[in-house]
C-alpha positions as CSV (number, residue, x, y, z in Angstrom):
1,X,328.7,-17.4,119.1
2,X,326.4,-19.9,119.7
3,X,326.6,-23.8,117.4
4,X,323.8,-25.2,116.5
5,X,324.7,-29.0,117.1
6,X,320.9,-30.2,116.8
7,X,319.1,-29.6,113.7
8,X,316.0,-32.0,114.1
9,X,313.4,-28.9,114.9
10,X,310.1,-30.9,113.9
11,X,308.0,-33.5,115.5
12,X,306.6,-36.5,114.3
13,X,305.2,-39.8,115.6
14,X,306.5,-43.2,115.1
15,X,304.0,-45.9,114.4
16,X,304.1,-49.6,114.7
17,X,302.1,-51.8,112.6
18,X,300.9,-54.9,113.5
19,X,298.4,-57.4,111.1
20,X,297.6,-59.7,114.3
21,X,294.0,-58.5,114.2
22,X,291.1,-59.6,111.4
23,X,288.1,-58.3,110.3
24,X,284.6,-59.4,109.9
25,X,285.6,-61.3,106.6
26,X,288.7,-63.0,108.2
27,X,291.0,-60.7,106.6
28,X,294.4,-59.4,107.6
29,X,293.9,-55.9,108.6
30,X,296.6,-53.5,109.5
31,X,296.7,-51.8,112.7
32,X,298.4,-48.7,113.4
33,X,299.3,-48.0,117.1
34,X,301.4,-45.1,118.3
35,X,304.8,-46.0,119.7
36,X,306.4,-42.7,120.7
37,X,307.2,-39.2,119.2
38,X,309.9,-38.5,117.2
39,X,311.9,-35.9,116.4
40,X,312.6,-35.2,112.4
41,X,314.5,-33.1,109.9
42,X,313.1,-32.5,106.6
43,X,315.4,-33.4,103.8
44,X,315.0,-33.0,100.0
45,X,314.3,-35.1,97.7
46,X,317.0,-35.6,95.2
47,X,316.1,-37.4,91.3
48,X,318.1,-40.8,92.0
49,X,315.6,-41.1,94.5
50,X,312.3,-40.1,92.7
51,X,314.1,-42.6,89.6
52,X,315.0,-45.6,92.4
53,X,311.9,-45.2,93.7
54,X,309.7,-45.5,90.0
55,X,312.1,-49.1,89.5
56,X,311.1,-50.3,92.9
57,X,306.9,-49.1,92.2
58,X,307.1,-47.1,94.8
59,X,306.3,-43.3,94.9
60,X,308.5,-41.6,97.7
61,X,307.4,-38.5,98.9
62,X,309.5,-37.3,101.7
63,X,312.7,-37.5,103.0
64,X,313.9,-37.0,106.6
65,X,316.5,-37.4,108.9
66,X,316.3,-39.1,112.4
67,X,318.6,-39.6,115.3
68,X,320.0,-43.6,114.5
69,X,317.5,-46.0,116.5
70,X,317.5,-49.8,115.5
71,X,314.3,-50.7,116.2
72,X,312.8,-48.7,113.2
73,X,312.2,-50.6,110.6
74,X,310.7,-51.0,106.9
75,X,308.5,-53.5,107.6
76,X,306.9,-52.9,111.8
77,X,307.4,-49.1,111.2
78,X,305.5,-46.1,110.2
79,X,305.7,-42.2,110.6
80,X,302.8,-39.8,110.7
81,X,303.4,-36.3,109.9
82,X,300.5,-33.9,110.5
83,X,297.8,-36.3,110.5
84,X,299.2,-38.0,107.4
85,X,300.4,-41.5,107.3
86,X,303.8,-42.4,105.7
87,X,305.6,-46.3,104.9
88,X,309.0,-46.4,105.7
89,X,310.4,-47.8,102.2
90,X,314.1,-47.5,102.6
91,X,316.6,-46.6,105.5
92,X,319.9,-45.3,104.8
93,X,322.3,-44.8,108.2
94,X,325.2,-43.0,109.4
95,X,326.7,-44.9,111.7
96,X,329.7,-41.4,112.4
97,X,326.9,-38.9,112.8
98,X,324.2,-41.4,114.3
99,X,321.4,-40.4,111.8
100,X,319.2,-42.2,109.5
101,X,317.7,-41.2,106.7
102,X,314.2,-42.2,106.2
103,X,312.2,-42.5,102.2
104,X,308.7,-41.9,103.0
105,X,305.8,-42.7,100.8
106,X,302.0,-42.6,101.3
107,X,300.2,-45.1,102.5
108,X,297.4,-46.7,100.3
């Protein structure tokens, strides 16, 4: 019998962001470039997140698991799911099963 040691079936695309370039007004503006594709598994969200979340004035959304990489991070990092931009607003990891988990909230 085969053991399913890889669970991460669905495939998203990391994002960096960048606010190097302005616009017309001399603004700030965000930039969103692709970095590479990632692979993802979808995760529930449980209520101490939705309730952490609400104290922080954040709405998170989604919740999925990566394979542990250090360059993502809250602030240079983004994930788009089907043509949907996410923020990364918090990272847990597991340092003995090499995963992170990743709190994902729409961008505005």
């Amino acid at each position: 019998m085969k053991k399913q040691i890889n669970n991460s079936r669905w495939k998203a695309i990391l994002m960096s962001i960048s606010n190097d370039e302005l616009d017309e007004n001399d603004r700030p503006q965000t930039i969103r470039k692709k970095k590479r594709d990632i692979f993802y598994q979808d995760i529930g969200i449980t209520a101490q997140e939705k309730y952490l979340s609400k104290q922080d004035k954040t709405e998170v959304v989604r919740r999925i698991k990566v394979r542990w990489d250090k360059t993502i991070t809250e602030k240079d990092s983004g994930i788009q799911i089907d043509s949907v931009d996410y923020n990364i607003e918090r990272i847990y990891t597991n340092v003995d099963t090499r995963e992170m988990e990743l709190s994902l909230s729409y961008v505005n």
